[in-house]
PQR file with spaces between the fields and no chain letter, atoms N, CA, C, O and H, PARSE charges and radii, in Angstrom:
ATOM       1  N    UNK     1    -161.609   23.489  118.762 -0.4000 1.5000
ATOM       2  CA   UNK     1    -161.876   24.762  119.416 -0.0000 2.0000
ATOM       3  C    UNK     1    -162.792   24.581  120.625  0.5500 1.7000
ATOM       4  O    UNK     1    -162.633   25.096  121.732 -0.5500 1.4000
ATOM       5  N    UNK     2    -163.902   23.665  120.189 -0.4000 1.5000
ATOM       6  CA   UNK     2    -164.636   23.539  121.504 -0.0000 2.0000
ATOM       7  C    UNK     2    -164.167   22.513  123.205  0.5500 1.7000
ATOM       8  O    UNK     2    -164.593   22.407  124.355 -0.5500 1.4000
ATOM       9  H    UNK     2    -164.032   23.247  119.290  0.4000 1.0000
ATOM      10  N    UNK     3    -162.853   21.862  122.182 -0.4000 1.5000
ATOM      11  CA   UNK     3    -162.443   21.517  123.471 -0.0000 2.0000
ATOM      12  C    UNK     3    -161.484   21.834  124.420  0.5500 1.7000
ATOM      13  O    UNK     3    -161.249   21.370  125.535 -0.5500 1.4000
ATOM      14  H    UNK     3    -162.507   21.948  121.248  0.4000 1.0000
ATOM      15  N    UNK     4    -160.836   22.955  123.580 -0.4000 1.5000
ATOM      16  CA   UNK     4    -160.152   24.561  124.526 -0.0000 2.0000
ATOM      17  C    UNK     4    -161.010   24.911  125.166  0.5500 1.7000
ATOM      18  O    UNK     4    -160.716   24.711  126.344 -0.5500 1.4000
ATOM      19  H    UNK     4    -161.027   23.332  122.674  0.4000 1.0000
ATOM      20  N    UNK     5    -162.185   25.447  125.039 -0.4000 1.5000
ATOM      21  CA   UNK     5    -163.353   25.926  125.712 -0.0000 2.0000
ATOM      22  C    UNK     5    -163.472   25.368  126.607  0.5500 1.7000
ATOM      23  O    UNK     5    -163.570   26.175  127.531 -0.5500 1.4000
ATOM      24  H    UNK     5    -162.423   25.609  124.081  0.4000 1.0000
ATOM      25  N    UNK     6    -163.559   23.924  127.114 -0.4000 1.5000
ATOM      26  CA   UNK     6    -163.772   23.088  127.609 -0.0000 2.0000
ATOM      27  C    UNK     6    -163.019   23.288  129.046  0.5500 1.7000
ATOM      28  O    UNK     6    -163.402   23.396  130.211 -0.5500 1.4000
ATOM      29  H    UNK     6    -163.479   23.268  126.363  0.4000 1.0000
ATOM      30  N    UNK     7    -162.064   23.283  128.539 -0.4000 1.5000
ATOM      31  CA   UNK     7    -160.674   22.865  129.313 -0.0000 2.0000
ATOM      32  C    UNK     7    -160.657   24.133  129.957  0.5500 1.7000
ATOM      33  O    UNK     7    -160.457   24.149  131.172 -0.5500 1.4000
ATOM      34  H    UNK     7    -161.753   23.195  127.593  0.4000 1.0000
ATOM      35  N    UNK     8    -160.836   25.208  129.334 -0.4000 1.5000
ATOM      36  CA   UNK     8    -160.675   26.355  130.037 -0.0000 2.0000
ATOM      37  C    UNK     8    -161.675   26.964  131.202  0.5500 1.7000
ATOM      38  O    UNK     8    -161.380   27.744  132.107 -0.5500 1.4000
ATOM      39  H    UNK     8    -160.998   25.195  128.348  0.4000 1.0000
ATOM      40  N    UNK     9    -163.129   26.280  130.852 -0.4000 1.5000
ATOM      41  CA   UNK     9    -163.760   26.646  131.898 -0.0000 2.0000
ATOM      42  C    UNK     9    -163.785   25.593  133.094  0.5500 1.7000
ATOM      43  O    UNK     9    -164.298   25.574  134.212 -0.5500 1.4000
ATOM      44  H    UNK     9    -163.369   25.646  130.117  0.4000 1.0000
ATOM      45  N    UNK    10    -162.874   24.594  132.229 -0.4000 1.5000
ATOM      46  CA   UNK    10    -162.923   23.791  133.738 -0.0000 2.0000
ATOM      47  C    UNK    10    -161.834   24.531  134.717  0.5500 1.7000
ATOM      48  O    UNK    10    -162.158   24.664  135.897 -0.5500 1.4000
ATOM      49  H    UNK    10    -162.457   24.610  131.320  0.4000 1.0000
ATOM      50  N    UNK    11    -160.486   25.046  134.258 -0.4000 1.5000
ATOM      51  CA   UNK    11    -159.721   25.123  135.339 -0.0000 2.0000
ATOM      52  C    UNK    11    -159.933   26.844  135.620  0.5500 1.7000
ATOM      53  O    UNK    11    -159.078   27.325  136.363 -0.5500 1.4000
ATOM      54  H    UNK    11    -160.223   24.938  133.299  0.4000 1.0000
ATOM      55  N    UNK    12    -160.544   27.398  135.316 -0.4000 1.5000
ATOM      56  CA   UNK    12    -161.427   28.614  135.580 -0.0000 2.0000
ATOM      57  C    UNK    12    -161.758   29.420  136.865  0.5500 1.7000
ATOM      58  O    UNK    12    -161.808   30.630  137.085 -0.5500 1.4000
ATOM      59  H    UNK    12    -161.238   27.007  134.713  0.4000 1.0000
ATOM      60  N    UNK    13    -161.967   28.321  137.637 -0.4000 1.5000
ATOM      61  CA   UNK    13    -161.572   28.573  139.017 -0.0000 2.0000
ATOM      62  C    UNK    13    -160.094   28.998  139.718  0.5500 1.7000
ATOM      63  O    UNK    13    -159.624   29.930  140.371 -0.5500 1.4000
ATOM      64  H    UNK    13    -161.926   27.338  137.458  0.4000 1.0000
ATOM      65  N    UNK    14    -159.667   27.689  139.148 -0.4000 1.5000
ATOM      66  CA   UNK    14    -158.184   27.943  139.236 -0.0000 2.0000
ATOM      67  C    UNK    14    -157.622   29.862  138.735  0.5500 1.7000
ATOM      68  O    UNK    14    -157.118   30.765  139.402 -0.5500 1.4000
ATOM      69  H    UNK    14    -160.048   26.932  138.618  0.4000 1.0000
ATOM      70  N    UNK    15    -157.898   29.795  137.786 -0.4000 1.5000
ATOM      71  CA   UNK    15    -157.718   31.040  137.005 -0.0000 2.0000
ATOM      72  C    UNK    15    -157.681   32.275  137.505  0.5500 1.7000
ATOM      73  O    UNK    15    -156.788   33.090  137.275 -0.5500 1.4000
ATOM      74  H    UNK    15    -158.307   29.062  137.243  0.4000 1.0000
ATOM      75  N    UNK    16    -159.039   32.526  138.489 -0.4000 1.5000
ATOM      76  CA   UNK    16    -159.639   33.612  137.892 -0.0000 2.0000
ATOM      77  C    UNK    16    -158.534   34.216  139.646  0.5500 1.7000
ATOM      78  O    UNK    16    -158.370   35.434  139.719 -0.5500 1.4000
ATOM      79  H    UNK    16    -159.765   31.864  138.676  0.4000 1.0000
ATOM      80  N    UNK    17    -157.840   33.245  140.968 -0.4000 1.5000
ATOM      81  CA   UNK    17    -157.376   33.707  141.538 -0.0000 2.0000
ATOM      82  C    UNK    17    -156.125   34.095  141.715  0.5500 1.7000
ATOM      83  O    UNK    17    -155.637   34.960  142.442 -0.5500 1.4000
ATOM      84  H    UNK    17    -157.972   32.256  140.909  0.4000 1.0000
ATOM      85  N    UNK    18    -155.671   33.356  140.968 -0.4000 1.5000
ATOM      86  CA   UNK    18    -154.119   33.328  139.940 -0.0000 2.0000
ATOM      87  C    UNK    18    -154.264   35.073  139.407  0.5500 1.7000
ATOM      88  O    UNK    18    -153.430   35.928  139.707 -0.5500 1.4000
ATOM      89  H    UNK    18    -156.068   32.653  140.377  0.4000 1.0000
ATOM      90  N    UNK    19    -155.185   35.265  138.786 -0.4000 1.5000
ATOM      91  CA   UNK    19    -155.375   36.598  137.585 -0.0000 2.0000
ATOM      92  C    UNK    19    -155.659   37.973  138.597  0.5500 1.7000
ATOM      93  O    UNK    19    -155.138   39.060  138.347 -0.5500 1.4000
ATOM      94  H    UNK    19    -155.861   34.571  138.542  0.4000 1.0000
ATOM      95  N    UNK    20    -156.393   37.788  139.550 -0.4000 1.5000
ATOM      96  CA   UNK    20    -156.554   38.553  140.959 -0.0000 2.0000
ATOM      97  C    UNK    20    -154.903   39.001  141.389  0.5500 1.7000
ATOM      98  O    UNK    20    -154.279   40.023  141.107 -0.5500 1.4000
ATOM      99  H    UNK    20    -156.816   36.904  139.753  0.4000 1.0000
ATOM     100  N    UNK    21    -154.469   37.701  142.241 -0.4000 1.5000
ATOM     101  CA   UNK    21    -153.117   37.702  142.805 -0.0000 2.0000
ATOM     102  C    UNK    21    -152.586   38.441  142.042  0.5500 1.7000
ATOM     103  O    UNK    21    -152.309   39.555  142.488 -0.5500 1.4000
ATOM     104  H    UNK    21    -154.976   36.871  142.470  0.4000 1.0000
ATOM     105  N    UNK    22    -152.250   38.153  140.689 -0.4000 1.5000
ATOM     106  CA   UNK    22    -151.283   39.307  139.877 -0.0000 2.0000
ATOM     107  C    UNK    22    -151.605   40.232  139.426  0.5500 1.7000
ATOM     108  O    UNK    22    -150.786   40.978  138.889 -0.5500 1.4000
ATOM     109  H    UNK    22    -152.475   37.248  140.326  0.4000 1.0000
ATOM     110  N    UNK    23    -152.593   40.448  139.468 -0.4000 1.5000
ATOM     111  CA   UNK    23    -153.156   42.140  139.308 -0.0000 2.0000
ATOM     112  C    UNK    23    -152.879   42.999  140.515  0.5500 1.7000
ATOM     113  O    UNK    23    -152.304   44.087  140.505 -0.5500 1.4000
ATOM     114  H    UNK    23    -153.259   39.843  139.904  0.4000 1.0000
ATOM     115  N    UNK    24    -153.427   42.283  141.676 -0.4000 1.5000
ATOM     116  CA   UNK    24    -152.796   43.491  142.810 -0.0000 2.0000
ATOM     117  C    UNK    24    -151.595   42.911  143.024  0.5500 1.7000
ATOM     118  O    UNK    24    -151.231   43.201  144.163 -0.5500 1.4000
ATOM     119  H    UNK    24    -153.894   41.399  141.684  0.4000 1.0000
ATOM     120  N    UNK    25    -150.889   42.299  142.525 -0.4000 1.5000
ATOM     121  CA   UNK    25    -149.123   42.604  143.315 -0.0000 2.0000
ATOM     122  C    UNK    25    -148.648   43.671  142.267  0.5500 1.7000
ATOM     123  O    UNK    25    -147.893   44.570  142.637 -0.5500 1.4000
ATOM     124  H    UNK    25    -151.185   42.064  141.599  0.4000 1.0000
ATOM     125  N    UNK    26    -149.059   43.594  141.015 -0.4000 1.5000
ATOM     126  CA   UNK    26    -148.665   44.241  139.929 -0.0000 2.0000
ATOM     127  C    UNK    26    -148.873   45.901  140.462  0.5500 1.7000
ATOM     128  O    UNK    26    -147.918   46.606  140.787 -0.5500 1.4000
ATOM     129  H    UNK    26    -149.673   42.864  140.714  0.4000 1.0000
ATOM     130  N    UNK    27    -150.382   46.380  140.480 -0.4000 1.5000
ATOM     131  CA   UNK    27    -150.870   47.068  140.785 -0.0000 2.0000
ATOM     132  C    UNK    27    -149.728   47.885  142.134  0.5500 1.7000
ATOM     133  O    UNK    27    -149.188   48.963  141.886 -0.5500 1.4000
ATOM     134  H    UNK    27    -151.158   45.807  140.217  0.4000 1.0000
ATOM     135  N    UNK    28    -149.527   47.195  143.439 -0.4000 1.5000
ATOM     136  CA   UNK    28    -149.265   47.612  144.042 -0.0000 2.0000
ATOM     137  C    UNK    28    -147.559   47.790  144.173  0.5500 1.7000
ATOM     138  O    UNK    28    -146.952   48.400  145.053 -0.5500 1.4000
ATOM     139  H    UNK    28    -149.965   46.320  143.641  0.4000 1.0000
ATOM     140  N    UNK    29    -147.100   47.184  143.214 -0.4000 1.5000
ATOM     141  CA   UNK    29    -145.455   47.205  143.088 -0.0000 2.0000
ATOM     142  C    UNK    29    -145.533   48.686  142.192  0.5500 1.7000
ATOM     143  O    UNK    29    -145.034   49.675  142.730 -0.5500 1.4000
ATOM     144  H    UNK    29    -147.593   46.688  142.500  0.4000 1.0000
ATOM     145  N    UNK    30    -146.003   48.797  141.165 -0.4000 1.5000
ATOM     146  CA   UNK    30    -146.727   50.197  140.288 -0.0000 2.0000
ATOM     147  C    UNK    30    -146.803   51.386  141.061  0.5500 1.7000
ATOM     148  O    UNK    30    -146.335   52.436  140.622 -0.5500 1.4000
ATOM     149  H    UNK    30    -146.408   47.994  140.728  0.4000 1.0000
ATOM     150  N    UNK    31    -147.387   51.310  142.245 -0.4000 1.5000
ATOM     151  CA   UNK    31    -147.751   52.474  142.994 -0.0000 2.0000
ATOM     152  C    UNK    31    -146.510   52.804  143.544  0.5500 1.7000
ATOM     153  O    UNK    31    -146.003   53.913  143.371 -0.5500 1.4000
ATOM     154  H    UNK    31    -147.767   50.456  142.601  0.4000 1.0000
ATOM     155  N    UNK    32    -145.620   51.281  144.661 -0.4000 1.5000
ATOM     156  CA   UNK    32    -144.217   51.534  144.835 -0.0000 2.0000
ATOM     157  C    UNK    32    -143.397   52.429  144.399  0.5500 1.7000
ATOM     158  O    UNK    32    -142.654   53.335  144.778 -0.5500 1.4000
ATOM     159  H    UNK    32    -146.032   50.380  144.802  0.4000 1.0000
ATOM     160  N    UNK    33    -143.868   51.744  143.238 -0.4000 1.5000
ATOM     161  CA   UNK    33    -142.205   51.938  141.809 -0.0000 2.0000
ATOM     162  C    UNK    33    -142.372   53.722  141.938  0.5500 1.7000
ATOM     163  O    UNK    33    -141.504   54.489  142.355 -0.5500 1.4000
ATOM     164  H    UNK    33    -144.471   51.009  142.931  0.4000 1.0000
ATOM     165  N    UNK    34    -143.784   54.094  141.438 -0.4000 1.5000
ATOM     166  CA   UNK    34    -144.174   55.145  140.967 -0.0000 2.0000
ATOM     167  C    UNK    34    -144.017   56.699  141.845  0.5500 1.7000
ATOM     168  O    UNK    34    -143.973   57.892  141.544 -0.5500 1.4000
ATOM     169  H    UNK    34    -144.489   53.471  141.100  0.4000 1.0000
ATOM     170  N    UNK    35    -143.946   55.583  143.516 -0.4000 1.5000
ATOM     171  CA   UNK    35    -144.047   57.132  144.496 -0.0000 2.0000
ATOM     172  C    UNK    35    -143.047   57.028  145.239  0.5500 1.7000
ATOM     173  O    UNK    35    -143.341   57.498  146.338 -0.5500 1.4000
ATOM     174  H    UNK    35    -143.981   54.614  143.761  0.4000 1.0000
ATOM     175  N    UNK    36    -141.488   56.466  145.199 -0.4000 1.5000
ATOM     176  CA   UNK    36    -140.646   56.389  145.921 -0.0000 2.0000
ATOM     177  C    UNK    36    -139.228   56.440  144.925  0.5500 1.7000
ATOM     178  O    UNK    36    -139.042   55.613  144.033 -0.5500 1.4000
ATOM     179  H    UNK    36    -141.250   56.085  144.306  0.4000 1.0000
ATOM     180  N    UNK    37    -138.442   57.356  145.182 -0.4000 1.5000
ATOM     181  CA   UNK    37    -137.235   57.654  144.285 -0.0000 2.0000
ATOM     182  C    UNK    37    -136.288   56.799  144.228  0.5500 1.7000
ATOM     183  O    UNK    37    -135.503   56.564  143.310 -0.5500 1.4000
ATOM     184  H    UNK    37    -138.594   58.028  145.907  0.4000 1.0000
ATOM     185  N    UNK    38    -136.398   56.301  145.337 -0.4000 1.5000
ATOM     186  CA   UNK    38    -134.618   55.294  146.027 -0.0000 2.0000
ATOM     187  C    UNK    38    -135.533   53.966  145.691  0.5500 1.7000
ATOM     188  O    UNK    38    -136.644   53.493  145.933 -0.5500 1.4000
ATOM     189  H    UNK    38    -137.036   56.492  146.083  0.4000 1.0000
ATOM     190  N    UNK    39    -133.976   53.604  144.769 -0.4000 1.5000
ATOM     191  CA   UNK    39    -134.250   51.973  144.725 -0.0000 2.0000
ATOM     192  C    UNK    39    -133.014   51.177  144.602  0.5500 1.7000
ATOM     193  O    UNK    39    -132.062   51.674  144.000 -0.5500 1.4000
ATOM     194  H    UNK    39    -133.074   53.988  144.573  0.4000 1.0000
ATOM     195  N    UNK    40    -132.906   49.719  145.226 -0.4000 1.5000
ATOM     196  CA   UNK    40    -130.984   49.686  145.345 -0.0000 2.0000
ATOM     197  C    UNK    40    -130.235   49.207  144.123  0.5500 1.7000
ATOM     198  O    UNK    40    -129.164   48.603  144.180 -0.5500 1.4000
ATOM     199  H    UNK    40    -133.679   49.315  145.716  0.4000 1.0000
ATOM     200  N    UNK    41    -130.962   49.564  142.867 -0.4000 1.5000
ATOM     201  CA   UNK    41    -130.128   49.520  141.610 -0.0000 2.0000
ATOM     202  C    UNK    41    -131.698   49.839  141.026  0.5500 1.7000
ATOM     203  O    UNK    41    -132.853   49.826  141.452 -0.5500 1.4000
ATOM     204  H    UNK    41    -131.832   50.055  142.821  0.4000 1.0000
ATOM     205  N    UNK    42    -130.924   50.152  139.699 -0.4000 1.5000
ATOM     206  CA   UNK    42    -131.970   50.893  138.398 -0.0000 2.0000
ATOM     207  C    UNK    42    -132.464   51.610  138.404  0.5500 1.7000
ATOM     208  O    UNK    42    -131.973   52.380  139.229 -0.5500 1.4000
ATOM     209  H    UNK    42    -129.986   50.164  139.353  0.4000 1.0000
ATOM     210  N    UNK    43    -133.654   52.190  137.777 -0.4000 1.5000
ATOM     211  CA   UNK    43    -134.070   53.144  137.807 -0.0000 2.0000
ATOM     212  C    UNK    43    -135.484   52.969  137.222  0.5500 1.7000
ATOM     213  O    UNK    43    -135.795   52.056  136.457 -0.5500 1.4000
ATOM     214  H    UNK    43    -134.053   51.563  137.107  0.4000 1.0000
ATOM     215  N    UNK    44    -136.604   54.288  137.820 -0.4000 1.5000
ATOM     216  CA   UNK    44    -137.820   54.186  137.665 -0.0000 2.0000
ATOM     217  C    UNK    44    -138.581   53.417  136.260  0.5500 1.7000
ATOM     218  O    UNK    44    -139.698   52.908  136.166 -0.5500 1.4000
ATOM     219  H    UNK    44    -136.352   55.029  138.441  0.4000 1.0000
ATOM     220  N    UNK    45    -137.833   53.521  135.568 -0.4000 1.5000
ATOM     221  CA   UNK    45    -138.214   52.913  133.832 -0.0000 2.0000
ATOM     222  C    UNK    45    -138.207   51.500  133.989  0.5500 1.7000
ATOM     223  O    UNK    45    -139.081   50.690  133.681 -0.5500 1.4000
ATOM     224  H    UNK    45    -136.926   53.935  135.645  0.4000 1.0000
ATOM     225  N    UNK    46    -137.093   51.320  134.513 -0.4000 1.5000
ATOM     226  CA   UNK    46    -136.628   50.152  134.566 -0.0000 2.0000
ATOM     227  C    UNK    46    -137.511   48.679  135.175  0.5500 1.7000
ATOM     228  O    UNK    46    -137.651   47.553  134.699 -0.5500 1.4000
ATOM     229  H    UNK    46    -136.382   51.978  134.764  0.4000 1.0000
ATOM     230  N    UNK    47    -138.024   49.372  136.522 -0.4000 1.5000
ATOM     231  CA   UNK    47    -139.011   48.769  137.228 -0.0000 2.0000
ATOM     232  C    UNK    47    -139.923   48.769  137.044  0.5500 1.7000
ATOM     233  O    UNK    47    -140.588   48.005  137.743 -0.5500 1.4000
ATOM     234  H    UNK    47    -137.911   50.287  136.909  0.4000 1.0000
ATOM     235  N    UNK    48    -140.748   49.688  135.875 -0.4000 1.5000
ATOM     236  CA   UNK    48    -142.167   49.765  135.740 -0.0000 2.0000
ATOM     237  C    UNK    48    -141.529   48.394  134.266  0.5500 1.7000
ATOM     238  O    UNK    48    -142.415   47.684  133.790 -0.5500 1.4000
ATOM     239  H    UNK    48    -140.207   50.309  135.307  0.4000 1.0000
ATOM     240  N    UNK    49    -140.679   48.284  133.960 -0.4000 1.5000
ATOM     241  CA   UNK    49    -141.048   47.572  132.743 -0.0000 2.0000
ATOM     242  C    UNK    49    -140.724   46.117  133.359  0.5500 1.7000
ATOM     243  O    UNK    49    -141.434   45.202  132.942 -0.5500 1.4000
ATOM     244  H    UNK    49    -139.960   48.860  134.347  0.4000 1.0000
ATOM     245  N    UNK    50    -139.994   45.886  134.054 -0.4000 1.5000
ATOM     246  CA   UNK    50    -140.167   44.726  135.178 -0.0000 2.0000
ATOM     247  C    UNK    50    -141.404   44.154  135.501  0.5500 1.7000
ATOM     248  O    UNK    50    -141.989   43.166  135.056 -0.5500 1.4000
ATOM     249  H    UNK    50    -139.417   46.629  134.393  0.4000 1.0000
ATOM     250  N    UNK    51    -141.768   45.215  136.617 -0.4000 1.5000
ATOM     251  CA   UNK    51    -143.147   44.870  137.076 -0.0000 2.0000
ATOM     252  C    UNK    51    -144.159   44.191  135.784  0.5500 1.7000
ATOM     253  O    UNK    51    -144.682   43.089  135.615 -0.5500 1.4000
ATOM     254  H    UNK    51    -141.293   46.017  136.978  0.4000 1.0000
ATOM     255  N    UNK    52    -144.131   45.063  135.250 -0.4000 1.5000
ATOM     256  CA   UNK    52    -145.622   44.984  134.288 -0.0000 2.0000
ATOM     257  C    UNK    52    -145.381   43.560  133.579  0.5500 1.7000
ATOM     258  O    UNK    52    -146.125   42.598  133.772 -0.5500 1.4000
ATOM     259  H    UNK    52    -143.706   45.958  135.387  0.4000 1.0000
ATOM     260  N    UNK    53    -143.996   43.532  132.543 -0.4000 1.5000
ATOM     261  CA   UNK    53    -143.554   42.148  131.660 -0.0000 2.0000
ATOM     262  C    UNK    53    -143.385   41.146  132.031  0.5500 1.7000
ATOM     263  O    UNK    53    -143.446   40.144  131.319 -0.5500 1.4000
ATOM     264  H    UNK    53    -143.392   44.313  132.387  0.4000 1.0000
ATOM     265  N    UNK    54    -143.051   41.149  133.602 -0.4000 1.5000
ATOM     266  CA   UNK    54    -142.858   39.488  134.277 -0.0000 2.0000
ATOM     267  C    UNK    54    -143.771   39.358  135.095  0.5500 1.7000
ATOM     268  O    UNK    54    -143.353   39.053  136.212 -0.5500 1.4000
ATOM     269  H    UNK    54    -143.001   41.963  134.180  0.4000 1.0000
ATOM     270  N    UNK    55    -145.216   39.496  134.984 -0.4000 1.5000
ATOM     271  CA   UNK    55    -146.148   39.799  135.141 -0.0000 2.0000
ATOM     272  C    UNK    55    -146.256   39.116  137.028  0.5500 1.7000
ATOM     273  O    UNK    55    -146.575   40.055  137.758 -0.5500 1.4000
ATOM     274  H    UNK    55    -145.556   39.744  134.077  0.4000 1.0000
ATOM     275  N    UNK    56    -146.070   37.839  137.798 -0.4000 1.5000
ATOM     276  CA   UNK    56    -145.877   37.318  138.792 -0.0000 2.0000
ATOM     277  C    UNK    56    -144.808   37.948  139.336  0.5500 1.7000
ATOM     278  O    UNK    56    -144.815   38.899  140.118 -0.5500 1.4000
ATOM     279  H    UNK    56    -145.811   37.077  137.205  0.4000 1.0000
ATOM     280  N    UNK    57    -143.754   37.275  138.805 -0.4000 1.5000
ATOM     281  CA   UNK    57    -142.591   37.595  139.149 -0.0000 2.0000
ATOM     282  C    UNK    57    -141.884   38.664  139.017  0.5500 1.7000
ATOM     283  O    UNK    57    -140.757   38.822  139.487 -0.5500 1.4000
ATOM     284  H    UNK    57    -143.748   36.502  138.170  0.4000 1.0000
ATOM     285  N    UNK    58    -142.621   39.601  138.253 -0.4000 1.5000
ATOM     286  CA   UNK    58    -141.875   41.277  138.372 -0.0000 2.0000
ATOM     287  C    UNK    58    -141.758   41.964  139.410  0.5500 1.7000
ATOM     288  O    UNK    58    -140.607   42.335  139.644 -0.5500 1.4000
ATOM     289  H    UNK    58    -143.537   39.473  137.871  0.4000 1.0000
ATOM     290  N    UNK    59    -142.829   42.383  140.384 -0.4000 1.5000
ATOM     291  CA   UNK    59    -143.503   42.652  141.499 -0.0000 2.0000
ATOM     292  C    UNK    59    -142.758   41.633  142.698  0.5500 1.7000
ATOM     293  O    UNK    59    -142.606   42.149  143.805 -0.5500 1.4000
ATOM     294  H    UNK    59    -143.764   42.082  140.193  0.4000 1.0000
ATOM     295  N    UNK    60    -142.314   40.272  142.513 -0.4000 1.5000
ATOM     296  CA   UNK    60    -141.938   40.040  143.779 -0.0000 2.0000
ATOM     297  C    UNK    60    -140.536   40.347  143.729  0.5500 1.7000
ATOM     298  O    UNK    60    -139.857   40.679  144.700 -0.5500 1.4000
ATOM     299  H    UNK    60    -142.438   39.853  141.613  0.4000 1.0000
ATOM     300  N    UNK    61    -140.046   40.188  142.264 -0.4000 1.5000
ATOM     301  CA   UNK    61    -138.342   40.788  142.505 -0.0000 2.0000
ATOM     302  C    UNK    61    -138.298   42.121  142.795  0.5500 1.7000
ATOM     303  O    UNK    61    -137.265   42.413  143.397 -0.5500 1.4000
ATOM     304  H    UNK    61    -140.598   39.918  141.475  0.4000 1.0000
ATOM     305  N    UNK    62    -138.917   42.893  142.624 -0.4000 1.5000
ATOM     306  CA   UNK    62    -138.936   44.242  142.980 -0.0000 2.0000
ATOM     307  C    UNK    62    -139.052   44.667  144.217  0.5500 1.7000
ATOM     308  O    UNK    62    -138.388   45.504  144.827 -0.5500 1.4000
ATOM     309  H    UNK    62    -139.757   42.656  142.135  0.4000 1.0000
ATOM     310  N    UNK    63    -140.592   43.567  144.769 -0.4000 1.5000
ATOM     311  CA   UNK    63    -140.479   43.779  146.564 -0.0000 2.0000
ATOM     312  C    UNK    63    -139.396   43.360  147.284  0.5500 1.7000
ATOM     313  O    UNK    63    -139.293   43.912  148.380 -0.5500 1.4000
ATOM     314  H    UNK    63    -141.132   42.888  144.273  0.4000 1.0000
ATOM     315  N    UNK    64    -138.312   42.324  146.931 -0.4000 1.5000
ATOM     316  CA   UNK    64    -137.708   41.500  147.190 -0.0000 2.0000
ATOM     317  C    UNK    64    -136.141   42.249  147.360  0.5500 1.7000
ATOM     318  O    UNK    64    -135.473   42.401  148.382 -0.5500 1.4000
ATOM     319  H    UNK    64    -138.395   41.876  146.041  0.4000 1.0000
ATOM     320  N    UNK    65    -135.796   42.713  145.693 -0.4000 1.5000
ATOM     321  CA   UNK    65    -134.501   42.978  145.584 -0.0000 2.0000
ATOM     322  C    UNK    65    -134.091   44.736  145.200  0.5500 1.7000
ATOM     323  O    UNK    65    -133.133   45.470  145.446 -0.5500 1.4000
ATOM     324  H    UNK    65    -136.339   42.590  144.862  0.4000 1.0000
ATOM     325  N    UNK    66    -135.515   44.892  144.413 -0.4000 1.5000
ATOM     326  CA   UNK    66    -135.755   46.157  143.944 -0.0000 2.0000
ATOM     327  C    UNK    66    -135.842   48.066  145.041  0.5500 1.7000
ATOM     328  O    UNK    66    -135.434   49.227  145.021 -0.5500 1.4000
ATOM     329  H    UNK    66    -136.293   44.296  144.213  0.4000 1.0000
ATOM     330  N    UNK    67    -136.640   47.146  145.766 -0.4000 1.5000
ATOM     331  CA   UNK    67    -136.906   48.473  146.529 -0.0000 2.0000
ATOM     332  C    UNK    67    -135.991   48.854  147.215  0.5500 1.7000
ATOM     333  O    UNK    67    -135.384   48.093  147.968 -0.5500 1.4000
ATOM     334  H    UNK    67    -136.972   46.203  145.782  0.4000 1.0000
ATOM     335  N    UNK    68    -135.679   50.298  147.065 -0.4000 1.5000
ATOM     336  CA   UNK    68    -134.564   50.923  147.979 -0.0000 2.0000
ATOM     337  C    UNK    68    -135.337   51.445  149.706  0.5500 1.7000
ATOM     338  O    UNK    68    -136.462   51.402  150.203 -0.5500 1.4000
ATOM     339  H    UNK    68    -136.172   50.917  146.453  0.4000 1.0000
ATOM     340  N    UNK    69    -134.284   51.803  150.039 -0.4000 1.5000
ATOM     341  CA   UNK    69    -134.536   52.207  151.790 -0.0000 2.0000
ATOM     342  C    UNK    69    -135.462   53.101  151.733  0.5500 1.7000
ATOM     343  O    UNK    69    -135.326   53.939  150.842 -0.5500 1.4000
ATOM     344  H    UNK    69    -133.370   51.838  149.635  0.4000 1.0000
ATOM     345  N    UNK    70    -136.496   53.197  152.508 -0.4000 1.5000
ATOM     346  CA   UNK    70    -137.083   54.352  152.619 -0.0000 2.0000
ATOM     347  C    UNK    70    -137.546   55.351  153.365  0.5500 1.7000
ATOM     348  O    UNK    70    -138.442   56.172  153.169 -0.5500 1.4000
ATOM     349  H    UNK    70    -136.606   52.516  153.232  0.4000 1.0000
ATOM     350  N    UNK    71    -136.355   55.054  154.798 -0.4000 1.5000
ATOM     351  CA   UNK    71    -135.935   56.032  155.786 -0.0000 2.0000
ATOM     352  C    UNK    71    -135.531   57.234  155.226  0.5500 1.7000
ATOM     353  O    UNK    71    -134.625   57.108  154.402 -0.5500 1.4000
ATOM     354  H    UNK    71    -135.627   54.386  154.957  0.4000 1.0000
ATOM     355  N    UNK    72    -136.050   58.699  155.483 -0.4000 1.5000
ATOM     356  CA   UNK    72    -136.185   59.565  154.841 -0.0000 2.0000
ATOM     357  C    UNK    72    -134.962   60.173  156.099  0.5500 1.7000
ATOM     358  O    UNK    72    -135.281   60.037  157.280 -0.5500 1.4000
ATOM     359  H    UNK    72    -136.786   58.801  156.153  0.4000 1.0000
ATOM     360  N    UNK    73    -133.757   60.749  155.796 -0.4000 1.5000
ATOM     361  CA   UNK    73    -132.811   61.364  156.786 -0.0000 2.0000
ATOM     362  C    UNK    73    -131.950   62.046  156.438  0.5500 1.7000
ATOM     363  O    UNK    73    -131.183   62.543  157.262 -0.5500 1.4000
ATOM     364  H    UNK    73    -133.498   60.859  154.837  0.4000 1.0000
């Protein structure tokens, strides 16, 4: 046990910007998801459970493939 401990505060650094990064992409794919209707497949459920469960990679498929147009016309 103490040499999990170990290990963990060594790469800790590493960590703590890794844990940042995916909190605000998360965060801000969330707000996306949450205030814009059009998206070019699925639907609002769909993307919040994306975002949140593939915790990195939810948020960039979403910025990526997810988001619909949002020229209002």
């Amino acid at each position: 046990m103490n040499n999990n401990w170990q290990l963990f505060t060594k790469y800790l650094p590493i960590f703590i910007p890794v844990i940042i990064l995916e909190l605000v992409l998360m965060i801000t794919a969330l707000i996306h998801v949450l205030r814009h209707p059009h998206y070019r497949f699925g639907n609002k459920v769909l993307w919040i459970i994306i975002v949140v469960v593939f915790q990195i990679i939810g948020p960039i498929v979403y910025f990526a493939f997810g988001r619909g147009d949002d020229s209002r016309g």
